[in-house]
N, C-alpha and C positions, 0 to 999 in steps of 0.2 A: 520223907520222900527220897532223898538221898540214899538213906541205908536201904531201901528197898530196888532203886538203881543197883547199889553194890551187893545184893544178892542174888540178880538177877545176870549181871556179870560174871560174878562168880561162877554161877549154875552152868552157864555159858562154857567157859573154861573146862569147869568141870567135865561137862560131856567131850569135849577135846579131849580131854586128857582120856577119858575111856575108851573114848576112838582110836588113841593111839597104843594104848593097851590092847584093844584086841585086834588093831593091826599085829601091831609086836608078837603077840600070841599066837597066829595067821601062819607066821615067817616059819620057815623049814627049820631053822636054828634061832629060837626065840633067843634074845641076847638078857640073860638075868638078871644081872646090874641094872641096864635099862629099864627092865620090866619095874624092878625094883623101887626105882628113883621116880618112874610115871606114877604108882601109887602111893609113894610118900606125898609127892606134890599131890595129889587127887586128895588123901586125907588131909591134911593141909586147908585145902578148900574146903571139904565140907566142915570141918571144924569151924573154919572161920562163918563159912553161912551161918551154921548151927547156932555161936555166939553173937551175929548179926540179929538173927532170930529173937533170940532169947529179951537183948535188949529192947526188940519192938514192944514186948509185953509186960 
């Protein structure tokens, strides 16, 4: 029940973090570093779901 709390959290995040990506992408002068670093942490998450996953089954 736990791991399915922390994938749910996760997922959570997750769309934050895509939110703030296509804010960022929105902006007149997207800033690239930034852009950067929101989808390193976004991959990040879903990697960990993905292995949260896995261990369910």
């Amino acid at each position: 029940m736990a791991v399915e709390a922390r994938i749910r959290e996760l997922g959570s995040r997750h769309q934050s973090l895509e939110q703030a990506i296509q804010d960022e992408l929105r902006r007149p002068a997207a800033d690239d570093i930034r852009l950067k670093e929101l989808k390193r942490q976004k991959l990040r998450l879903k990697e960990e779901m993905e292995s949260l996953r896995g261990q369910m089954h």
